[in-house]
C-alpha positions in Angstrom: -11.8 10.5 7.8 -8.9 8.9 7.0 -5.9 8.8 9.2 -2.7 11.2 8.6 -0.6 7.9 9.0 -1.9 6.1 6.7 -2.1 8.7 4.0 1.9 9.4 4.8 2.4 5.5 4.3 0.1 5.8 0.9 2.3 8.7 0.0 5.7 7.2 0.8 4.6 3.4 -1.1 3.6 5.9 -4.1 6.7 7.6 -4.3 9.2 5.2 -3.9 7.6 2.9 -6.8 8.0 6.3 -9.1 11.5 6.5 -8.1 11.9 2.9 -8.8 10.4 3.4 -12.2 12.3 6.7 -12.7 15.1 4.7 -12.0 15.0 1.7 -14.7 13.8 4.3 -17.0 17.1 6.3 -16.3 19.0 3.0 -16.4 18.5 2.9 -20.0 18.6 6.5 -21.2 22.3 8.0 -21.3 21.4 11.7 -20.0 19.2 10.5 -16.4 21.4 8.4 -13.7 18.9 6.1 -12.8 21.1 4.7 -9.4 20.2 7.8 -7.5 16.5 7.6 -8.5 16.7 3.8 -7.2 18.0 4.5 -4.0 15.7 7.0 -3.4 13.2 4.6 -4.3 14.4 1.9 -2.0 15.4 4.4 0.6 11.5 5.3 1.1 10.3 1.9 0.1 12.3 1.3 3.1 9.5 1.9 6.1 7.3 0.3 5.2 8.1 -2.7 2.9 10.4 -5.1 5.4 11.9 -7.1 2.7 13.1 -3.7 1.1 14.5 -2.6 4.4 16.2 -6.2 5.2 17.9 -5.1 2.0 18.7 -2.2 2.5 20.3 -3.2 6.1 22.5 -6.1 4.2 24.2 -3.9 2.2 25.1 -1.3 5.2 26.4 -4.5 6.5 28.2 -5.0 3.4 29.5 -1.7 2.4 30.3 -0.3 6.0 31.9 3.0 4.7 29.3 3.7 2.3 26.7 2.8 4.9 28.6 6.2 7.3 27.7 8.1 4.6 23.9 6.8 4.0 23.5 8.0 7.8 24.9 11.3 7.2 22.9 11.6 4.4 19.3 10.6 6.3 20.3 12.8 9.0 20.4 15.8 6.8 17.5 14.6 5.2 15.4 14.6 8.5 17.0 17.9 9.8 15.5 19.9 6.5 12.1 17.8 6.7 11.9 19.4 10.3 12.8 23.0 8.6 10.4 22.7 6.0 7.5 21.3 8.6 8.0 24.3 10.5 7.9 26.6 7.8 4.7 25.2 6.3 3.0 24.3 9.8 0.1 27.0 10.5 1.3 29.2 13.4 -1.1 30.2 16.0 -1.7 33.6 16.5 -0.1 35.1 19.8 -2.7 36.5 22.3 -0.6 39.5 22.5 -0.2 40.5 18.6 -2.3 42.8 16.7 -3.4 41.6 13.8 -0.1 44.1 11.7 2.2 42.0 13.1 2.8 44.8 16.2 3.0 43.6 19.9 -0.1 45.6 21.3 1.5 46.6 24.6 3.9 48.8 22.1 1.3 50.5 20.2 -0.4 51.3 23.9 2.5 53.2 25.0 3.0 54.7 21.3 -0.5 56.0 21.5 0.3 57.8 24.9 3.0 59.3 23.7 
Protein backbone atom coordinates (compact mmCIF):
# COMPACT_ATOMS: atom_id res chain seq x y z
CA UNK A 1 0.00 0.00 0.00
CA UNK A 2 1.25 3.09 -0.65
CA UNK A 3 1.88 5.72 1.91
CA UNK A 4 -0.70 8.87 2.52
CA UNK A 5 2.52 11.03 2.45
CA UNK A 6 3.70 10.31 -0.47
CA UNK A 7 0.51 10.29 -2.42
CA UNK A 8 -0.04 14.06 -0.77
CA UNK A 9 3.54 14.93 -2.12
CA UNK A 10 2.44 13.22 -5.65
CA UNK A 11 -0.65 15.29 -5.44
CA UNK A 12 0.86 18.63 -4.44
CA UNK A 13 4.07 18.17 -7.42
CA UNK A 14 0.87 17.42 -9.82
CA UNK A 15 -0.92 20.40 -9.02
CA UNK A 16 1.54 22.95 -8.78
CA UNK A 17 3.00 22.10 -12.45
CA UNK A 18 -0.92 22.58 -13.63
CA UNK A 19 -0.97 25.81 -12.04
CA UNK A 20 2.37 26.66 -13.59
CA UNK A 21 0.96 25.63 -16.89
CA UNK A 22 -2.38 27.40 -16.23
CA UNK A 23 -0.37 30.17 -15.56
CA UNK A 24 1.83 30.66 -18.89
CA UNK A 25 -1.24 29.76 -20.61
CA UNK A 26 -3.03 32.73 -18.87
CA UNK A 27 0.04 34.84 -19.53
CA UNK A 28 -0.82 34.95 -22.99
CA UNK A 29 -4.62 35.01 -23.19
CA UNK A 30 -6.16 38.50 -22.31
CA UNK A 31 -9.39 37.11 -20.21
CA UNK A 32 -7.25 34.51 -17.55
CA UNK A 33 -4.52 36.34 -15.11
CA UNK A 34 -1.96 33.91 -15.32
CA UNK A 35 0.17 35.68 -12.05
CA UNK A 36 -2.27 34.19 -9.58
CA UNK A 37 -2.27 30.74 -11.28
CA UNK A 38 1.80 31.01 -10.95
CA UNK A 39 1.93 31.74 -7.56
CA UNK A 40 -0.25 29.17 -6.74
CA UNK A 41 1.89 27.03 -8.66
CA UNK A 42 5.07 28.00 -6.93
CA UNK A 43 3.25 28.38 -3.65
CA UNK A 44 2.63 24.39 -3.62
CA UNK A 45 5.72 23.65 -5.69
CA UNK A 46 7.05 25.16 -2.58
CA UNK A 47 7.31 21.85 -0.04
CA UNK A 48 8.72 20.00 -1.74
CA UNK A 49 10.91 21.37 -4.49
CA UNK A 50 13.82 23.35 -2.40
CA UNK A 51 15.04 25.38 -5.23
CA UNK A 52 11.28 26.66 -5.59
CA UNK A 53 11.05 27.40 -2.01
CA UNK A 54 14.70 29.22 -1.80
CA UNK A 55 12.79 31.36 -4.32
CA UNK A 56 10.08 31.79 -2.95
CA UNK A 57 11.97 32.89 0.49
CA UNK A 58 14.20 35.57 -1.67
CA UNK A 59 11.49 37.36 -2.69
CA UNK A 60 9.81 37.63 1.00
CA UNK A 61 13.16 38.89 1.64
CA UNK A 62 12.81 41.22 -1.16
CA UNK A 63 9.29 42.40 -0.96
CA UNK A 64 8.89 42.52 2.92
CA UNK A 65 5.38 44.08 2.84
CA UNK A 66 4.09 41.82 0.28
CA UNK A 67 5.75 38.92 1.97
CA UNK A 68 3.04 40.21 5.51
CA UNK A 69 0.51 39.60 3.25
CA UNK A 70 1.72 36.06 1.75
CA UNK A 71 1.53 34.90 5.56
CA UNK A 72 -1.81 36.17 6.11
CA UNK A 73 -2.79 34.66 3.21
CA UNK A 74 -1.26 30.91 4.08
CA UNK A 75 -2.65 31.31 7.39
CA UNK A 76 -6.17 31.52 6.13
CA UNK A 77 -5.31 28.96 3.78
CA UNK A 78 -4.39 26.45 6.47
CA UNK A 79 -7.30 27.55 8.85
CA UNK A 80 -10.04 26.45 6.02
CA UNK A 81 -7.94 23.21 5.02
CA UNK A 82 -8.46 22.33 8.83
CA UNK A 83 -12.39 23.25 8.30
CA UNK A 84 -12.78 21.29 5.33
CA UNK A 85 -10.68 18.19 6.92
CA UNK A 86 -13.09 18.16 9.60
CA UNK A 87 -16.00 18.29 7.65
CA UNK A 88 -14.96 15.47 5.30
CA UNK A 89 -13.16 13.33 8.05
CA UNK A 90 -15.41 10.17 8.95
CA UNK A 91 -16.88 10.73 12.48
CA UNK A 92 -17.01 7.81 14.79
CA UNK A 93 -20.17 6.91 16.05
CA UNK A 94 -20.80 7.87 19.83
CA UNK A 95 -21.37 4.77 22.03
CA UNK A 96 -24.35 6.64 23.40
CA UNK A 97 -26.34 7.58 20.03
CA UNK A 98 -28.99 5.69 18.48
CA UNK A 99 -28.54 5.15 15.16
CA UNK A 100 -31.65 8.51 14.45
CA UNK A 101 -29.25 10.76 15.61
CA UNK A 102 -31.16 10.63 19.36
CA UNK A 103 -29.06 10.32 22.64
CA UNK A 104 -30.54 6.90 23.99
CA UNK A 105 -30.67 7.90 27.62
CA UNK A 106 -33.49 10.51 26.25
CA UNK A 107 -35.56 8.08 24.39
CA UNK A 108 -35.27 5.73 27.84
CA UNK A 109 -36.85 8.35 29.87
CA UNK A 110 -39.38 9.32 26.90
CA UNK A 111 -40.43 5.77 26.71
CA UNK A 112 -41.31 5.86 30.62
CA UNK A 113 -43.14 8.54 30.35
Amino acid sequence: MIPKSLIKRILRITLGILFLLLGVIGGFLPVVQGWIFILVGFYLLSYDIPIVRRHLDRLKKRFPRHAKGLRRSESRMILRWRKVKRFFSPKPPSAFSAPDGQNIKNTKNDAAK
